[in-house]
C-alpha positions in Angstrom: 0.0 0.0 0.0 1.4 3.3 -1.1 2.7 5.7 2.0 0.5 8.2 2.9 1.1 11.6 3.3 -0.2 14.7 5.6 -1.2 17.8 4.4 0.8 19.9 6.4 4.7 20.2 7.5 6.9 22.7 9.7 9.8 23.8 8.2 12.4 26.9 8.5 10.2 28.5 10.6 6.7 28.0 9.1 4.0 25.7 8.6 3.3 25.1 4.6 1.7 22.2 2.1 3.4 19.1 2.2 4.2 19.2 -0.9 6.0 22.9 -0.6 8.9 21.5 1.8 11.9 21.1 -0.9 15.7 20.8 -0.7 17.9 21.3 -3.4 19.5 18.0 -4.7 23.0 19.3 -4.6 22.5 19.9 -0.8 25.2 18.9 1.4 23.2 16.0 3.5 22.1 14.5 0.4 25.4 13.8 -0.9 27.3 13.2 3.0 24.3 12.1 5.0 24.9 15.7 7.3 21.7 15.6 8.6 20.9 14.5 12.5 17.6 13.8 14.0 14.8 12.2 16.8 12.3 9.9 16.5 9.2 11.0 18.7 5.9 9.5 19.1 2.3 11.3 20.8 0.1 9.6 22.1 -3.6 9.9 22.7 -3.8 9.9 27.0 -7.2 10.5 29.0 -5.8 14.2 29.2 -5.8 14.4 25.2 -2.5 13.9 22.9 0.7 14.2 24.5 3.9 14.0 23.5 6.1 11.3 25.2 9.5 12.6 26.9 9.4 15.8 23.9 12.3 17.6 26.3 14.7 14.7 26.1 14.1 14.0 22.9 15.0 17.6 22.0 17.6 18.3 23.5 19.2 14.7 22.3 18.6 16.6 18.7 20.9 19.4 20.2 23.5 17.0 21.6 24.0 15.1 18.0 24.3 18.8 16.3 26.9 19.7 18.3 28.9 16.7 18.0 28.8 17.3 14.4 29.4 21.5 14.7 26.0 22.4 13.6 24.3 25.3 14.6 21.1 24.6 15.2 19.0 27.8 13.8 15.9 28.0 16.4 15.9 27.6 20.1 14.8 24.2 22.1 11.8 25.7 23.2 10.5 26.9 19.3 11.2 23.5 17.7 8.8 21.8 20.8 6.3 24.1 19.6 6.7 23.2 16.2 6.1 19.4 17.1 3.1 20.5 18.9 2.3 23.1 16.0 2.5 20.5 13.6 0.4 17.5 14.9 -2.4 20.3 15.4 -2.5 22.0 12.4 -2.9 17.8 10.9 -5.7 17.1 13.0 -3.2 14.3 14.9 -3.8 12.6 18.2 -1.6 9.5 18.5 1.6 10.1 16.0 5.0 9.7 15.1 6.7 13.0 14.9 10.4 13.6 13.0 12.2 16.9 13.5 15.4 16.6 11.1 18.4 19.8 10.6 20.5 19.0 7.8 23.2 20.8 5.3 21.8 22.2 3.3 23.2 24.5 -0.1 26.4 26.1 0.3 29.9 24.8 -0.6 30.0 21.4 -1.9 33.0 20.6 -0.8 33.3 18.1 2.9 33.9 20.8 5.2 32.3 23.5 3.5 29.8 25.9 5.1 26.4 25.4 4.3 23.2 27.0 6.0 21.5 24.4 8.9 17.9 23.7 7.4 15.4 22.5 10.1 11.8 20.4 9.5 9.8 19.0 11.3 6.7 15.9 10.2 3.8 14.2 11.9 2.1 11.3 10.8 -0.3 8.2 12.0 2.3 5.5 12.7 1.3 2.0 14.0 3.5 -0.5 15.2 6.9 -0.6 13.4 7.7 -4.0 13.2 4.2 -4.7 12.2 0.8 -4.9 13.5 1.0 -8.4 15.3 4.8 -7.6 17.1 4.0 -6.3 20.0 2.2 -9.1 20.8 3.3 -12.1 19.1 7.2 -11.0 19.0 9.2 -11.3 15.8 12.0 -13.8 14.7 15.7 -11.9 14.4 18.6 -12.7 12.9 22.7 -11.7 13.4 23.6 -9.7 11.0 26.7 -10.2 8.9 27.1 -6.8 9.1 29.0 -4.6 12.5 28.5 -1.8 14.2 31.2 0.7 13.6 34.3 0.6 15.8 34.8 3.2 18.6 36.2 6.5 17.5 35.2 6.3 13.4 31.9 7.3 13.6 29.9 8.8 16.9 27.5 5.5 17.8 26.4 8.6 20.4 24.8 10.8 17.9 21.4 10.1 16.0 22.7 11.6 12.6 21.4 10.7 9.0 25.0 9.0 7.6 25.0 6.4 11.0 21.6 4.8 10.0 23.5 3.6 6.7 24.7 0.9 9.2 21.0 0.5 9.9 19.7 0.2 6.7 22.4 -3.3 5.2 21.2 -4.9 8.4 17.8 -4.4 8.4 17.4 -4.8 4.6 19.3 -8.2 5.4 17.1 -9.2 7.7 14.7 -8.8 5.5 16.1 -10.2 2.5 16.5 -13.1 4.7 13.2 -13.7 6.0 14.1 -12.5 9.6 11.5 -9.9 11.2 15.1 -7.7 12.2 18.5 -7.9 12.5 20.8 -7.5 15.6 24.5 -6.2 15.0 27.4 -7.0 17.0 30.3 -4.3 17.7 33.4 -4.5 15.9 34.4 -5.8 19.6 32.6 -9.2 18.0 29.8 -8.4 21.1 26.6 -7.9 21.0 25.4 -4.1 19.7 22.1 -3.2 19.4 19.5 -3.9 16.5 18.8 -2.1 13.3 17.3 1.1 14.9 16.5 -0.7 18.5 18.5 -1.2 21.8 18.3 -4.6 23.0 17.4 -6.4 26.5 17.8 -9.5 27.1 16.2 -11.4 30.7 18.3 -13.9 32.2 16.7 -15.4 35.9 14.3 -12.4 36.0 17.3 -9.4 35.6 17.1 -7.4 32.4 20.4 -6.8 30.5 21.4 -4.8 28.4 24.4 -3.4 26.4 26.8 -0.3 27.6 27.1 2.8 25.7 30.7 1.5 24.9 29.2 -1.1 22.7 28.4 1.1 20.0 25.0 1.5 21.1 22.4 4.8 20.5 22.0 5.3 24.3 17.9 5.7 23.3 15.4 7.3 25.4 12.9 4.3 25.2 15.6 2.4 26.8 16.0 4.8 29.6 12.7 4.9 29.9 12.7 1.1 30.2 15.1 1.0 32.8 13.3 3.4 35.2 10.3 1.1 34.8 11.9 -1.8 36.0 13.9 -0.4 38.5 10.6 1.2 39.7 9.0 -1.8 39.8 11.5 -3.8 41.4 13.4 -5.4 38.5 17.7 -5.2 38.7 18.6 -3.8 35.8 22.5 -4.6 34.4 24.4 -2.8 32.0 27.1 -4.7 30.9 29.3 -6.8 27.9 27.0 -9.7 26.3 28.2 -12.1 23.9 26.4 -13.3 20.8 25.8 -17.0 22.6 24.1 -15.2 25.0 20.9 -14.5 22.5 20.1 -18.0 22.1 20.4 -18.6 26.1 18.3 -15.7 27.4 15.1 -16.6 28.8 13.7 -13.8 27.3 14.8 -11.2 24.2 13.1 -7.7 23.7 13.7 -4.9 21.6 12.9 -1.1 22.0 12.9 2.5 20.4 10.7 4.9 20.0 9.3 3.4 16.8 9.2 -0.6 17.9 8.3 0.8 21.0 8.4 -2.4 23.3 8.7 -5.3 20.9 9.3 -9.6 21.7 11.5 -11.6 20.1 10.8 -15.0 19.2 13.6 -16.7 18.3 17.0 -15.4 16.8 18.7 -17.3 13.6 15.9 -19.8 13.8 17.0 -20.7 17.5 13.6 -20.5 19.8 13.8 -17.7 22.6 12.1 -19.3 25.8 8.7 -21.0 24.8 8.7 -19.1 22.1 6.4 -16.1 23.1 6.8 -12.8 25.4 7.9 -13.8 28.7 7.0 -12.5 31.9 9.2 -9.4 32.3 8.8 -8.5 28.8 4.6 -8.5 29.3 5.6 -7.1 32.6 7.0 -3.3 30.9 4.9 -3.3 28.5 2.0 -3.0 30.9 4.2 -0.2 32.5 5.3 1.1 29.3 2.0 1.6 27.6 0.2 2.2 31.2 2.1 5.4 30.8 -0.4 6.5 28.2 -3.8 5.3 29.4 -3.0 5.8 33.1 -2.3 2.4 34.8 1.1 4.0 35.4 1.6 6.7 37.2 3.9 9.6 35.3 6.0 10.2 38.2 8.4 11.7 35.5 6.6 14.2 34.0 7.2 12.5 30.4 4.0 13.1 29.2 4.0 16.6 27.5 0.6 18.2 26.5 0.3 18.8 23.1 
């Protein structure tokens, strides 16, 4: 089914027609993937739409500019009322919201200086991994592909050119028959998946992988972490080998997109009894409680649209 598009979109400043919100194809992020950006979803809560943890998400946008010296154009505080501007003027409750800066003409050489362009979309988004994931859990693979190694490219920053990486594992995974793929670091330990951190439950404690390990430190991860802690699960950061996937008891993935998502089996090896375990059922009740009100927002994540 062909991608659907809304009417409206923020960009430089103002709201115009989709349609209107054009880059020249000799701009710099089109050619050296210059570009950083978030991945934010609304949702509709018994208080109306609100925006789920819009401050950190922001403010990650600002970290990833300034690792890659860009100027960001428009304060924090005016690109949260674009998101907000944006799902209104679209008629949007529950969406998926992507504020990108990028190069954009100027010199066309690598370090040239260019002008910082700055957008921001809304659309409807279901779940990413598909309609039945969050439920029924997908089947992953190991990708033949790594992370890149530490000090090459900034694992740290959630820029355009890093989600390359991204892209030959997932379209792998794909072309393989595999729901996702999960990279290991160039350490030959586990990473993180395509565009998800991973978790893996071992005895009841949730695991996951260090920033060191060429992870995006992502705020759905955090946010995971709080919940468990919350509720009483240990939490451990730490080095996991590949083995290790087809041991756990339990294997989830997050982000903002695949939100809290099983995994079945990885390279055809069964994870468990082969559906969501416990702990995994266990945050997502806390996860999407967060939205309907079974869990409390002790946090203040929830930002009113």
């Amino acid at each position: 089914m062909a991608q659907q598009y809304p009417e409206w979109i923020w960009q430089n400043g103002e709201i115009k027609p989709w349609a209107q919100a054009t880059t020249h194809v000799m701009s710099h992020a089109l050619h050296y993937g210059s570009s950083v950006f978030e991945g934010i979803r609304s949702y509709a809560t018994p208080d109306g739409a609100a925006i789920f943890r819009l401050t950190d998400h922001i403010n990650r946008l600002y970290q990833s500019a300034k690792i890659y010296d860009m100027a960001l154009p428009y304060t924090a505080d005016e690109l949260a009322a674009a998101c907000r501007a944006v799902i209104k003027k679209n008629g949007l409750g529950a969406s998926y919201l992507r504020p990108v800066a990028y190069r954009g003409l100027g010199g066309f050489g690598l370090s040239a200086e260019t002008p910082i362009d700055v957008a921001v979309a809304a659309w409807p988004m279901g779940p990413y991994l598909g309609p039945e994931a969050l439920e029924n859990g997908i089947t992953a693979c190991v990708s033949s592909w790594q992370r890149f190694a530490p000090n090459t490219i900034p694992a740290g920053a959630k820029a355009g050119g890093n989600y390359l990486s991204g892209q030959l594992i997932a379209r792998e995974a794909r072309r393989l028959g595999f729901g996702e793929g999960i990279a290991l670091a160039s350490s030959g330990l586990l990473s993180e998946g395509a565009g998800e951190n991973l978790f893996l439950v071992f005895d009841g404690v949730l695991h996951t992988t260090p920033a060191s390990a060429s992870i995006l430190t992502g705020i759905t991860r955090d946010t995971l972490k709080t919940l468990a802690r919350e509720d009483g699960i240990e939490v451990v950061e730490r080095d996991l080998p590949r083995e290790y996937l087809y041991l756990a008891d339990e294997i989830l993935m997050c982000g903002t997109a695949a939100e809290v998502t099983p995994i079945r089996s990885v390279d055809g090896k069964q994870i468990g009894n082969g559906t969501a375990g416990r702990v995994t059922r266990r945050l997502q009740e806390l996860f999407f409680g967060l939205f309907d009100g079974r869990t409390h927002d002790k946090w203040g994540w929830l930002e009113q649209v």
